[in-house]
N, C-alpha and C positions, 0 to 999 in steps of 0.2 A: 643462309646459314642460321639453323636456331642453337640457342644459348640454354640450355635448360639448369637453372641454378638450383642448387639445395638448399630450398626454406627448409625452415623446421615453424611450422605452424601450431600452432599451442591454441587447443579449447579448450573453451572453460565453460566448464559446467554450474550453468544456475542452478542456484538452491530458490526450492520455491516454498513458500507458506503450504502446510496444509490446514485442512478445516479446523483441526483441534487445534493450532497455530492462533487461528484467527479468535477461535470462542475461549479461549485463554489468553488473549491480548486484552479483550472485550473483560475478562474476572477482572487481570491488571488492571485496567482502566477506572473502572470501578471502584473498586477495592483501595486500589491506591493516590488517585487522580478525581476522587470521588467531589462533585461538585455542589451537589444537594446533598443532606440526611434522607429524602426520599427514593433517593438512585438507586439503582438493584441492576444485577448481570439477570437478562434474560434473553432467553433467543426467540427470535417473531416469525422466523422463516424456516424451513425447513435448512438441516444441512446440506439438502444436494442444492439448495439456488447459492450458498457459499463454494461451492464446486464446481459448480457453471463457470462463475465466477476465475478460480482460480483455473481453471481448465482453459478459459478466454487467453489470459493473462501468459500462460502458455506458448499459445500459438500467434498469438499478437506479434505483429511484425517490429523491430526497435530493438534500441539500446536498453543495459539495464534503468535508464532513468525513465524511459518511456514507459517500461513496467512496471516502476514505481508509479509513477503517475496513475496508471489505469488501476494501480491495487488503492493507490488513494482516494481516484474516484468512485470505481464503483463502490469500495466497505463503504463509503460516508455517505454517496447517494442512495444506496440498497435497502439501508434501514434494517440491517439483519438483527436488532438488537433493540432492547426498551430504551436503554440509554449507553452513552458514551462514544454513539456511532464514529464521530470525528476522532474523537482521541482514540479509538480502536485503528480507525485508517491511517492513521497517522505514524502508530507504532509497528504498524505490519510492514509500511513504506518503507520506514525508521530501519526496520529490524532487517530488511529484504538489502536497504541499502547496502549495511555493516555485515551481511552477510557477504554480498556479492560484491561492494567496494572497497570494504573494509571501513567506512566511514559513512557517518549519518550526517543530514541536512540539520544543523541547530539552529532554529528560527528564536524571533522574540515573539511577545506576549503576541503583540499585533498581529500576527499571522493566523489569528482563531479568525478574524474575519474571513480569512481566504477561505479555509475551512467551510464556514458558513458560505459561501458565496459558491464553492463547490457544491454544497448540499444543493443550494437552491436550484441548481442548473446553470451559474452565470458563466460560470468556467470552461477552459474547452481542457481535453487532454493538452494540447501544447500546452495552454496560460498553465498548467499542473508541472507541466515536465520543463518547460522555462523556469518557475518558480522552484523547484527540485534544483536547478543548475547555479542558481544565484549563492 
């Protein structure tokens, strides 16, 4: 004998960054979070390898932190930008969270190392998406 019960199963639809998303987090970043007087928003890469990109992040199999993760790694490893690479991935992560969780990860100062350690390649997506969950 089967049982067949009535879920009501509820999807939720991700919002995801688009490219003007990303090269306007990058102005913010700048503009607002500016580190040097010599800092300036410029884009290094074409818009479709920020597409690639978000297009990945897409189809990437995971939760929304896992997606954070990958949008933190690649904007910061990618280099799409003259400066403020980290603090751009960071805000898209940020924003992707409070989008999709209703809340962002609030770290202290010391977390710019991670950052940096993500650029360098030291990171994996998990140590990215453990540090998202802390």
């Amino acid at each position: 004998m089967f049982i067949f019960l009535d879920l009501k199963i509820e999807i939720m639809d991700i919002e995801y960054p688009s490219v003007d998303d990303v090269i306007d987090a990058n102005k913010k970043a700048v503009e607002l979070l500016k580190a040097t007087k010599a800092e300036r928003h410029k884009l290094l890469a074409h818009k479709n390898k920020i597409q690639e990109t978000l297009d990945k992040v897409k189809g990437l199999e995971g939760g929304i932190k896992k997606k954070a993760a990958f949008l933190l790694q690649e904007i910061n490893k990618n280099h799409y930008f003259e400066s403020a690479n980290k603090r751009t991935s960071f805000i898209i992560a940020a924003d992707f969270l409070l989008a999709n969780e209703g809340r962002i990860p609030l770290k202290s100062k010391d977390d710019v190392k991670f950052l940096i350690e993500i650029r360098e390649g030291r990171r994996t997506l998990e140590d990215i998406e453990r540090w998202l969950n802390e």
